[in-house]
FIKOLZA-1660 file (N, C-alpha, C; in steps of 0.1 Angstrom, whole numbers, plus 5000, padded with zeros to 4 digits):
% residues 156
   i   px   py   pz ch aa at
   1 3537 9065 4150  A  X  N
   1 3542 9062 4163  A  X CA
   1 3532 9066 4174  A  X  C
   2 3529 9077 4172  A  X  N
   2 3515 9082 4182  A  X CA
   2 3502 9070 4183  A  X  C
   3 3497 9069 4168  A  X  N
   3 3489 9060 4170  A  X CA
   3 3495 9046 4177  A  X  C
   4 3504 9039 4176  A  X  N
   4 3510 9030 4187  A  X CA
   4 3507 9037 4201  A  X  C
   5 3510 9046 4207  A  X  N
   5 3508 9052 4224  A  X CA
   5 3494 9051 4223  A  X  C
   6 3484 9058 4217  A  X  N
   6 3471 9053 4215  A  X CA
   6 3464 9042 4218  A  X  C
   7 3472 9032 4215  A  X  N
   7 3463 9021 4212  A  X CA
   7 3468 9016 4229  A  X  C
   8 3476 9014 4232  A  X  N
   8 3481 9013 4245  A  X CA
   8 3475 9022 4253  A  X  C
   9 3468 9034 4253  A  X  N
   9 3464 9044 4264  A  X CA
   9 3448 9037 4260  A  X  C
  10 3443 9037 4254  A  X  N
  10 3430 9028 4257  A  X CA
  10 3430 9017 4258  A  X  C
  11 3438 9008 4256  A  X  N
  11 3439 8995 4263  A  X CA
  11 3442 8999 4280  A  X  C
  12 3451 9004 4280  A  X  N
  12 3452 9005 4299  A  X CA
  12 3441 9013 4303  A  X  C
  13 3433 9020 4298  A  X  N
  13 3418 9025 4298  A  X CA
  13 3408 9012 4302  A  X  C
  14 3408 9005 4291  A  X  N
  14 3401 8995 4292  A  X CA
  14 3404 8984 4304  A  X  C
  15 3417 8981 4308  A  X  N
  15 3415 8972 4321  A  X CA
  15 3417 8982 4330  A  X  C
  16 3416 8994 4335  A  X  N
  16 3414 9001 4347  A  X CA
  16 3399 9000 4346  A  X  C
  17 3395 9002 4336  A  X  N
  17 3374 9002 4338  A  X CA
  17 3374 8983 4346  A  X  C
  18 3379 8975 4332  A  X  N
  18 3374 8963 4339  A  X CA
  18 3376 8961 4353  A  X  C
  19 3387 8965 4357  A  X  N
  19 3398 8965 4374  A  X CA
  19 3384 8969 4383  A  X  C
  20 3381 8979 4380  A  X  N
  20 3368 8990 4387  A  X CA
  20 3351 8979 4386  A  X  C
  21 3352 8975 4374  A  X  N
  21 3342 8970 4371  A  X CA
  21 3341 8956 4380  A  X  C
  22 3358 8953 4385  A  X  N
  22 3355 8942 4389  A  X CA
  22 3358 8936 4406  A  X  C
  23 3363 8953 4411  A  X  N
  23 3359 8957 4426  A  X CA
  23 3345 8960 4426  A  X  C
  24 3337 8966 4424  A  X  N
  24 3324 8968 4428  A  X CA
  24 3320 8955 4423  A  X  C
  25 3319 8947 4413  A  X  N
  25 3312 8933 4417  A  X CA
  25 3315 8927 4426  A  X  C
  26 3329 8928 4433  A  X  N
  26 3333 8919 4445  A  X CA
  26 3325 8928 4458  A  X  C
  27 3323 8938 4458  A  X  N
  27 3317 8948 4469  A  X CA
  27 3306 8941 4467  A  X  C
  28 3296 8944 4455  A  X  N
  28 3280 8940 4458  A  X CA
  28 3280 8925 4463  A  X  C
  29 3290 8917 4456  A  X  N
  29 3291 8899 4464  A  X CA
  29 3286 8899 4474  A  X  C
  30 3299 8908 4481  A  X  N
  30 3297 8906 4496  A  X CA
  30 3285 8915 4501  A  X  C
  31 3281 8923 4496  A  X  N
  31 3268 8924 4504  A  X CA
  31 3258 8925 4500  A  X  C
  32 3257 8916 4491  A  X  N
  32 3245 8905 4487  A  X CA
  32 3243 8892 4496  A  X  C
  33 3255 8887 4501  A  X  N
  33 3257 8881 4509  A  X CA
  33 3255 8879 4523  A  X  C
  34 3254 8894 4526  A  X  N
  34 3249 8903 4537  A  X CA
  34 3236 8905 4540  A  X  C
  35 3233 8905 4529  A  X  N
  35 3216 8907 4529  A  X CA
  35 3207 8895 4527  A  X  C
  36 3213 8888 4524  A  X  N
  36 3209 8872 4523  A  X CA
  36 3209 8865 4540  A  X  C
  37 3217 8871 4545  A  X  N
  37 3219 8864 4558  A  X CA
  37 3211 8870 4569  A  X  C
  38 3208 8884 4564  A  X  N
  38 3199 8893 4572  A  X CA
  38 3186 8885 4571  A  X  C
  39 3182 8887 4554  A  X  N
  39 3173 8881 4549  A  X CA
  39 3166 8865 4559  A  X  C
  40 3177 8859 4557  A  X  N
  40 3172 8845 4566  A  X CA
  40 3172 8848 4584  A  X  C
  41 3179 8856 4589  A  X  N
  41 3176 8859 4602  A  X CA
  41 3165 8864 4605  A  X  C
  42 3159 8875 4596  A  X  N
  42 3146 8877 4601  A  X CA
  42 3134 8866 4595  A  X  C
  43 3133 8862 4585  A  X  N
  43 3124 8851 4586  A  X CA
  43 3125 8840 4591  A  X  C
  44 3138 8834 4600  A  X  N
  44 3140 8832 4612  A  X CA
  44 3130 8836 4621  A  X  C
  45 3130 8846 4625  A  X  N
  45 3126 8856 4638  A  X CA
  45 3109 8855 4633  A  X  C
  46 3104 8857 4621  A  X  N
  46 3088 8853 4614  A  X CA
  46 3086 8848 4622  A  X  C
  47 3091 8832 4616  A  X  N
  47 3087 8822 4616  A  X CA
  47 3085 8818 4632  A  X  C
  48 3092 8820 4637  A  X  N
  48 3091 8817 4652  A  X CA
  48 3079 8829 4659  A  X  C
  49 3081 8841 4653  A  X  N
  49 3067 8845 4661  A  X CA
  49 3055 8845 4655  A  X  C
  50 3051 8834 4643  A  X  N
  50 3037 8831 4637  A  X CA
  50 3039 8819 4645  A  X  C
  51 3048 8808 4653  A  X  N
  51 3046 8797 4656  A  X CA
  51 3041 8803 4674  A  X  C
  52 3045 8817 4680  A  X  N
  52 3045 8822 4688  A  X CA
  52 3025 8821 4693  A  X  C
  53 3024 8833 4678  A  X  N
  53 3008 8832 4675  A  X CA
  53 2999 8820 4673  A  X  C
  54 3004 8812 4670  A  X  N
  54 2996 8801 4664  A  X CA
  54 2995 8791 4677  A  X  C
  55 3000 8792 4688  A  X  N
  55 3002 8783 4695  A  X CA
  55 2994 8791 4706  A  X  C
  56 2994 8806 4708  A  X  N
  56 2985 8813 4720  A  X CA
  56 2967 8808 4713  A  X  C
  57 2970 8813 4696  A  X  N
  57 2956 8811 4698  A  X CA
  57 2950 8798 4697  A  X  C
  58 2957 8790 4698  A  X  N
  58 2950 8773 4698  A  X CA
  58 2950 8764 4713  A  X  C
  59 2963 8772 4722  A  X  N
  59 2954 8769 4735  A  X CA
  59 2941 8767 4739  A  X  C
  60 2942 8757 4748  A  X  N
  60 2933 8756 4755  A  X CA
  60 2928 8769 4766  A  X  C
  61 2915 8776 4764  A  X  N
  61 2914 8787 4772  A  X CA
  61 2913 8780 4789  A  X  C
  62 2907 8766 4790  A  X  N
  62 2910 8762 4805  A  X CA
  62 2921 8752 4811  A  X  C
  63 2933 8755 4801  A  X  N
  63 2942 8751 4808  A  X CA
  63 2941 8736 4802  A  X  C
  64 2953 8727 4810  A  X  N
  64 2955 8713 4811  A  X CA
  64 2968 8706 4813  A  X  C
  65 2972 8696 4807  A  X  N
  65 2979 8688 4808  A  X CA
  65 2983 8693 4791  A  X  C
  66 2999 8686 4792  A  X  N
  66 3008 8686 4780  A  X CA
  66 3021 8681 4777  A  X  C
  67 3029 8690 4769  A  X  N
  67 3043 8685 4770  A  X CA
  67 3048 8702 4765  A  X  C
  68 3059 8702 4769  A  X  N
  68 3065 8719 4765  A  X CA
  68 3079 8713 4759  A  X  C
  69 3081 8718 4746  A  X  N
  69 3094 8714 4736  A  X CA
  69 3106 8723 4741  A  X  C
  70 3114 8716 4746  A  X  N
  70 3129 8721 4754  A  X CA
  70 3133 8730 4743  A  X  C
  71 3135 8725 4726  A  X  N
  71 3146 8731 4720  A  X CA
  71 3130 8728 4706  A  X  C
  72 3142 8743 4695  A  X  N
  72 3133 8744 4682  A  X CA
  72 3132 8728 4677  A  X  C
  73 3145 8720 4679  A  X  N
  73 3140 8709 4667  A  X CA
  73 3132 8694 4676  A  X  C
  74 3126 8701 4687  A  X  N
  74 3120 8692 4692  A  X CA
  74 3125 8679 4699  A  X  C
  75 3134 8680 4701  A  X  N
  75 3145 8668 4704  A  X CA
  75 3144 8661 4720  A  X  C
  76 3134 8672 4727  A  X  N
  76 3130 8666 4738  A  X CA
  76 3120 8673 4745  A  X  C
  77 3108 8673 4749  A  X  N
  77 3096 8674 4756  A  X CA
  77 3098 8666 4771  A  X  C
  78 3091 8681 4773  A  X  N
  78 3089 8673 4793  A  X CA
  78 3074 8677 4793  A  X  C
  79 3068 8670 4807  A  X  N
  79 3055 8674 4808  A  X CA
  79 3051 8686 4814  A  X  C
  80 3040 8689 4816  A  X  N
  80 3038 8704 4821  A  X CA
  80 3023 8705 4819  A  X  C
  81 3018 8713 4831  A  X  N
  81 3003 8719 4833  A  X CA
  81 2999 8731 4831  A  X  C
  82 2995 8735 4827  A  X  N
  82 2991 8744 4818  A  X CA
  82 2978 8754 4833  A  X  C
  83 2980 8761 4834  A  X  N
  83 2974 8763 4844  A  X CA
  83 2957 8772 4843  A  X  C
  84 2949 8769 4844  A  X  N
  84 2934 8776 4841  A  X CA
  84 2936 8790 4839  A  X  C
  85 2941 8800 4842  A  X  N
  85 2944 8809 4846  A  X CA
  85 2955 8820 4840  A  X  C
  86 2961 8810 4828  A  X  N
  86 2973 8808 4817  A  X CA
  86 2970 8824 4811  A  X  C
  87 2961 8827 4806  A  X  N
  87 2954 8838 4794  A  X CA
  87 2956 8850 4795  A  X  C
  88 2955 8850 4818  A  X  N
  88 2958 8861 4820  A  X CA
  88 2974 8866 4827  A  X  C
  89 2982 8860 4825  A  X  N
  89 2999 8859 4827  A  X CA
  89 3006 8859 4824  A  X  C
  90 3007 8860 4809  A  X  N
  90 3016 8857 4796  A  X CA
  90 3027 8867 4798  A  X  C
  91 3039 8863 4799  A  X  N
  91 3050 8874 4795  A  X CA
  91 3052 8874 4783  A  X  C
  92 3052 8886 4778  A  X  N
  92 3058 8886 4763  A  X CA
  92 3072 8898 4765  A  X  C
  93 3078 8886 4751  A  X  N
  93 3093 8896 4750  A  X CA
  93 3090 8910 4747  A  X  C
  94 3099 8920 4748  A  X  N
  94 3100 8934 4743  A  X CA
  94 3105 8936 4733  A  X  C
  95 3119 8930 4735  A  X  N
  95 3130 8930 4732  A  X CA
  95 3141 8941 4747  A  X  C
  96 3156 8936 4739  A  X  N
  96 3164 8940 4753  A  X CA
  96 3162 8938 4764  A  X  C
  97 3158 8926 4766  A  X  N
  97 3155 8916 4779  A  X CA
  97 3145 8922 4784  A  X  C
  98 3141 8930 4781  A  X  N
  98 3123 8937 4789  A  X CA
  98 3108 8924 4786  A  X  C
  99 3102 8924 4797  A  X  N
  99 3090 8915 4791  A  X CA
  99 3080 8923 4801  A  X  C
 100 3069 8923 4796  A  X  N
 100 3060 8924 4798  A  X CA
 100 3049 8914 4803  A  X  C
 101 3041 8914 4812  A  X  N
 101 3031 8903 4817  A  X CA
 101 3015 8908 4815  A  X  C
 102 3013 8900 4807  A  X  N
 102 3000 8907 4797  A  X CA
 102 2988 8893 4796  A  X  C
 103 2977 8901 4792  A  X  N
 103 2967 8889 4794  A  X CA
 103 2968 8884 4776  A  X  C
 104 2959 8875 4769  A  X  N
 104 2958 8867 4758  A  X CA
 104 2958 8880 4751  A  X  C
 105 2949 8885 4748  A  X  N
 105 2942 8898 4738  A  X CA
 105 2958 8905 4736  A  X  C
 106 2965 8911 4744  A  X  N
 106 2973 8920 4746  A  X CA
 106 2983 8915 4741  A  X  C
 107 2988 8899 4744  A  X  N
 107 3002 8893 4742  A  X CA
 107 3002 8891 4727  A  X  C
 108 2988 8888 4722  A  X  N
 108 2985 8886 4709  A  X CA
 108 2986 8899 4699  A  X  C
 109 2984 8910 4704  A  X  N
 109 2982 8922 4696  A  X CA
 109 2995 8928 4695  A  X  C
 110 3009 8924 4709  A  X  N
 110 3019 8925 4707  A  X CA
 110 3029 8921 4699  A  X  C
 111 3028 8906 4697  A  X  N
 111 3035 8898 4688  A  X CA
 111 3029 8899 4674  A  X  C
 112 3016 8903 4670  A  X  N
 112 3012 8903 4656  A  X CA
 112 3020 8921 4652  A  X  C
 113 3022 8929 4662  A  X  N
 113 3024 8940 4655  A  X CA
 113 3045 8938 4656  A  X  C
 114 3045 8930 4664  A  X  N
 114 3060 8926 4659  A  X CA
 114 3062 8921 4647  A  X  C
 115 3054 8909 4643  A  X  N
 115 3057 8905 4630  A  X CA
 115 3051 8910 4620  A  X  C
 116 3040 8920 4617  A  X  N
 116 3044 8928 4608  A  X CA
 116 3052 8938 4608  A  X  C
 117 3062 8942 4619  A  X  N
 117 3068 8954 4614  A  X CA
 117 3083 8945 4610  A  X  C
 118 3086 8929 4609  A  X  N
 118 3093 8921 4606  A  X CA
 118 3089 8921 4587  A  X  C
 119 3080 8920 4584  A  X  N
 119 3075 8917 4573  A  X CA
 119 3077 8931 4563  A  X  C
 120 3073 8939 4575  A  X  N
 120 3075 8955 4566  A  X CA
 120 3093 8956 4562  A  X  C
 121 3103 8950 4576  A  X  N
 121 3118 8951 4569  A  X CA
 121 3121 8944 4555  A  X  C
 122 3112 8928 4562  A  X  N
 122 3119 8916 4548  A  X CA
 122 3114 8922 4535  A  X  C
 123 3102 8933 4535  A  X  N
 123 3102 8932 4520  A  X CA
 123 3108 8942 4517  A  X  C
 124 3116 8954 4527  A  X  N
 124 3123 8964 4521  A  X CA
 124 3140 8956 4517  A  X  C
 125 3142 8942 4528  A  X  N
 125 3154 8943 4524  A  X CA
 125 3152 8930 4511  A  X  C
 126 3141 8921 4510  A  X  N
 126 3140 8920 4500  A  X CA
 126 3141 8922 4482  A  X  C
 127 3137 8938 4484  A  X  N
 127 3133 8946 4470  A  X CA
 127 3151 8950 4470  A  X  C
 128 3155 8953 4480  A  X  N
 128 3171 8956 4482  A  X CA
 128 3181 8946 4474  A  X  C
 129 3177 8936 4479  A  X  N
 129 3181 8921 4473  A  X CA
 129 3181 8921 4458  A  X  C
 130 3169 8922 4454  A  X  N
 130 3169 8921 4443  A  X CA
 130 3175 8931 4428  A  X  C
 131 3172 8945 4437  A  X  N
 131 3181 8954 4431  A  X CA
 131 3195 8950 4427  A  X  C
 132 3207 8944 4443  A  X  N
 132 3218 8944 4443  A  X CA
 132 3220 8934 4431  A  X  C
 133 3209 8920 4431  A  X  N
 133 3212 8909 4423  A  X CA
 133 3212 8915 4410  A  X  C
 134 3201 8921 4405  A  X  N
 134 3201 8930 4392  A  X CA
 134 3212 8936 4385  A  X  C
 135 3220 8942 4400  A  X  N
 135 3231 8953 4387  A  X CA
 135 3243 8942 4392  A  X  C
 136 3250 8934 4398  A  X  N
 136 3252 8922 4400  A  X CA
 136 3252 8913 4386  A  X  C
 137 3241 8913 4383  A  X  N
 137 3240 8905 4369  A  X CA
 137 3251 8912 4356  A  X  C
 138 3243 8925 4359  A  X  N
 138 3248 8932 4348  A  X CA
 138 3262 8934 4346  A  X  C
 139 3271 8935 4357  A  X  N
 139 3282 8941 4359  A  X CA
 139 3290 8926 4357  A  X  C
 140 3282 8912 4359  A  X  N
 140 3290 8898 4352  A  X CA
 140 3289 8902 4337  A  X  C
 141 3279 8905 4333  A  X  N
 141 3278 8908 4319  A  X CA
 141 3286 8916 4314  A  X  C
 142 3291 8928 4320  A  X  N
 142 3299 8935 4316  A  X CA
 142 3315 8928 4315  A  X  C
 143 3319 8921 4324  A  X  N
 143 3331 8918 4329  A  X CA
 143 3328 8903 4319  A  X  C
 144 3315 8899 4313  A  X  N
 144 3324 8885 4304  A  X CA
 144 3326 8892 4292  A  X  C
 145 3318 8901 4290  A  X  N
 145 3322 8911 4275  A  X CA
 145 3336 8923 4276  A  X  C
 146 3337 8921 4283  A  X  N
 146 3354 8933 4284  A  X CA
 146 3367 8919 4287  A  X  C
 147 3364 8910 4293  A  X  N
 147 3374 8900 4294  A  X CA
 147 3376 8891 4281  A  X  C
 148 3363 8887 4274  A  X  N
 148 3361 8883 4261  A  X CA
 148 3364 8891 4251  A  X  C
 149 3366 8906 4253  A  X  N
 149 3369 8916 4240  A  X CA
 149 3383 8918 4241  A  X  C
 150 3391 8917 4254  A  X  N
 150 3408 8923 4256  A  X CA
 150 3411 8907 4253  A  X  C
 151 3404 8895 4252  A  X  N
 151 3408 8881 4251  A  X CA
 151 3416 8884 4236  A  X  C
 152 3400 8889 4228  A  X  N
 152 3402 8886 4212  A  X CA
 152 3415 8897 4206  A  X  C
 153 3413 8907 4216  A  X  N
 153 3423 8920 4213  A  X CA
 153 3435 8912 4213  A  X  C
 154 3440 8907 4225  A  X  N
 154 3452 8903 4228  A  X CA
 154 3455 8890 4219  A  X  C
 155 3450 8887 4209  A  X  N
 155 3452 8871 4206  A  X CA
 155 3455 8877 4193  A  X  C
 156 3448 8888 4192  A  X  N
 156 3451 8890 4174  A  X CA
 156 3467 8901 4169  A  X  C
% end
Protein backbone atom coordinates (compact mmCIF):
# COMPACT_ATOMS: atom_id res chain seq x y z
CA UNK A 1 0.00 0.00 0.00
CA UNK A 2 2.84 2.53 0.83
CA UNK A 3 4.49 1.80 -2.33
CA UNK A 4 1.11 2.83 -4.13
CA UNK A 5 1.35 6.56 -1.97
CA UNK A 6 4.91 6.48 -3.49
CA UNK A 7 4.33 6.19 -6.73
CA UNK A 8 1.76 8.99 -6.54
CA UNK A 9 4.14 11.41 -4.37
CA UNK A 10 6.65 11.32 -7.24
CA UNK A 11 4.36 11.58 -9.87
CA UNK A 12 2.90 14.88 -8.23
CA UNK A 13 6.72 15.61 -7.76
CA UNK A 14 7.17 15.20 -11.26
CA UNK A 15 4.38 17.61 -12.71
CA UNK A 16 5.15 20.33 -9.94
CA UNK A 17 8.87 20.33 -11.52
CA UNK A 18 7.27 20.27 -15.13
CA UNK A 19 4.51 23.12 -13.79
CA UNK A 20 7.88 25.13 -12.65
CA UNK A 21 9.77 24.02 -15.65
CA UNK A 22 7.08 25.42 -17.55
CA UNK A 23 6.55 29.04 -15.84
CA UNK A 24 10.04 29.94 -16.31
CA UNK A 25 9.96 28.98 -20.04
CA UNK A 26 6.95 31.23 -20.33
CA UNK A 27 9.04 34.06 -18.26
CA UNK A 28 12.18 33.71 -20.52
CA UNK A 29 9.46 33.87 -23.79
CA UNK A 30 8.50 36.87 -22.70
CA UNK A 31 11.66 38.35 -22.19
CA UNK A 32 13.29 37.12 -24.95
CA UNK A 33 10.86 38.90 -26.58
CA UNK A 34 11.84 41.93 -24.76
CA UNK A 35 15.05 41.82 -25.76
CA UNK A 36 14.47 41.22 -29.29
CA UNK A 37 12.47 44.38 -29.44
CA UNK A 38 15.15 46.33 -27.60
CA UNK A 39 17.46 44.61 -29.83
CA UNK A 40 15.70 46.07 -33.07
CA UNK A 41 15.15 49.53 -31.47
CA UNK A 42 18.54 50.18 -31.04
CA UNK A 43 19.78 49.03 -34.34
CA UNK A 44 17.05 51.18 -35.36
CA UNK A 45 18.75 54.10 -33.60
CA UNK A 46 22.55 52.55 -35.52
CA UNK A 47 21.29 52.67 -38.43
CA UNK A 48 20.01 56.02 -38.52
CA UNK A 49 23.07 57.58 -36.92
CA UNK A 50 25.71 55.75 -39.56
CA UNK A 51 23.07 57.31 -42.16
CA UNK A 52 23.56 60.57 -39.76
CA UNK A 53 27.52 60.13 -40.39
CA UNK A 54 27.57 59.16 -43.81
CA UNK A 55 25.63 61.96 -45.05
CA UNK A 56 27.79 64.85 -42.92
CA UNK A 57 30.81 63.33 -44.38
CA UNK A 58 29.82 63.30 -48.03
CA UNK A 59 28.45 66.80 -48.14
CA UNK A 60 29.44 69.15 -50.06
CA UNK A 61 32.00 71.34 -47.97
CA UNK A 62 30.66 74.47 -50.20
CA UNK A 63 27.33 74.05 -49.95
CA UNK A 64 24.58 73.91 -52.91
CA UNK A 65 21.41 72.97 -54.19
CA UNK A 66 19.38 69.69 -53.29
CA UNK A 67 16.45 67.97 -52.02
CA UNK A 68 16.00 67.16 -48.01
CA UNK A 69 13.77 63.65 -47.46
CA UNK A 70 10.57 64.77 -45.27
CA UNK A 71 10.21 61.15 -43.91
CA UNK A 72 12.66 57.74 -43.41
CA UNK A 73 10.93 55.94 -46.36
CA UNK A 74 11.47 58.73 -48.64
CA UNK A 75 8.07 59.30 -49.77
CA UNK A 76 8.55 62.92 -50.39
CA UNK A 77 11.61 65.44 -50.95
CA UNK A 78 11.42 69.19 -51.12
CA UNK A 79 14.15 71.38 -52.43
CA UNK A 80 16.62 73.11 -50.31
CA UNK A 81 20.06 75.09 -50.28
CA UNK A 82 22.42 74.01 -48.54
CA UNK A 83 24.16 76.97 -47.41
CA UNK A 84 28.35 77.61 -47.85
CA UNK A 85 28.68 77.98 -44.34
CA UNK A 86 26.67 74.59 -43.42
CA UNK A 87 30.04 72.88 -41.58
CA UNK A 88 30.06 75.40 -39.20
CA UNK A 89 26.23 75.20 -37.64
CA UNK A 90 25.27 71.88 -37.26
CA UNK A 91 22.93 71.14 -34.38
CA UNK A 92 23.39 67.85 -33.07
CA UNK A 93 21.00 65.91 -30.83
CA UNK A 94 22.00 65.28 -27.09
CA UNK A 95 19.40 63.54 -26.26
CA UNK A 96 16.35 64.92 -23.95
CA UNK A 97 15.65 67.57 -26.32
CA UNK A 98 19.14 69.33 -25.66
CA UNK A 99 21.14 70.12 -29.00
CA UNK A 100 24.01 71.41 -29.42
CA UNK A 101 25.33 73.85 -32.43
CA UNK A 102 28.69 72.49 -33.37
CA UNK A 103 30.90 72.87 -36.40
CA UNK A 104 31.62 69.44 -38.94
CA UNK A 105 34.73 67.88 -36.76
CA UNK A 106 32.66 68.13 -33.49
CA UNK A 107 29.15 67.01 -34.78
CA UNK A 108 31.00 64.16 -36.26
CA UNK A 109 32.99 63.12 -33.18
CA UNK A 110 29.66 63.39 -31.33
CA UNK A 111 27.53 61.14 -33.23
CA UNK A 112 30.44 58.50 -33.91
CA UNK A 113 30.90 58.31 -29.98
CA UNK A 114 27.06 57.86 -29.79
CA UNK A 115 27.02 55.03 -32.01
CA UNK A 116 29.57 53.20 -30.50
CA UNK A 117 28.38 53.47 -27.15
CA UNK A 118 25.04 52.00 -29.13
CA UNK A 119 27.11 49.15 -30.42
CA UNK A 120 28.82 48.60 -27.00
CA UNK A 121 24.72 47.99 -25.57
CA UNK A 122 23.64 45.78 -28.81
CA UNK A 123 26.43 43.44 -28.19
CA UNK A 124 25.85 43.27 -24.42
CA UNK A 125 22.15 42.85 -25.05
CA UNK A 126 22.97 40.60 -27.76
CA UNK A 127 25.30 38.02 -25.88
CA UNK A 128 22.10 38.37 -23.38
CA UNK A 129 19.92 37.18 -26.16
CA UNK A 130 21.62 34.44 -26.74
CA UNK A 131 22.11 33.25 -23.34
CA UNK A 132 18.18 33.52 -22.69
CA UNK A 133 17.74 31.53 -26.25
CA UNK A 134 20.28 28.83 -24.88
CA UNK A 135 18.60 27.88 -21.59
CA UNK A 136 15.15 28.53 -23.52
CA UNK A 137 16.19 25.70 -25.69
CA UNK A 138 17.02 23.63 -22.92
CA UNK A 139 14.17 24.01 -20.72
CA UNK A 140 11.87 22.91 -24.33
CA UNK A 141 14.07 19.99 -24.07
CA UNK A 142 13.31 19.38 -20.82
CA UNK A 143 9.52 19.95 -20.98
CA UNK A 144 9.29 17.47 -24.33
CA UNK A 145 11.12 14.77 -22.19
CA UNK A 146 9.02 15.12 -18.91
CA UNK A 147 5.65 15.51 -21.07
CA UNK A 148 6.81 12.51 -23.27
CA UNK A 149 7.87 10.41 -20.03
CA UNK A 150 4.40 11.18 -17.75
CA UNK A 151 2.79 10.55 -21.56
CA UNK A 152 4.33 6.89 -21.57
CA UNK A 153 3.80 6.69 -17.58
CA UNK A 154 0.25 7.47 -17.86
CA UNK A 155 -0.64 5.18 -20.89
CA UNK A 156 0.91 2.14 -19.38
Amino acid sequence: MSSGNDAKEVKEAGRIQLEEILVRFNELREYANILASTINTYLTQQRELQLALETLKNLPEDGGEGYIILDRLSSAMIPAVINKEWSKGILVHLGLGYYLKADKAKALEIISKRSSNIERVLGELQKRYGVVLEELNRLQQLLSRGYGGSQSKGGG
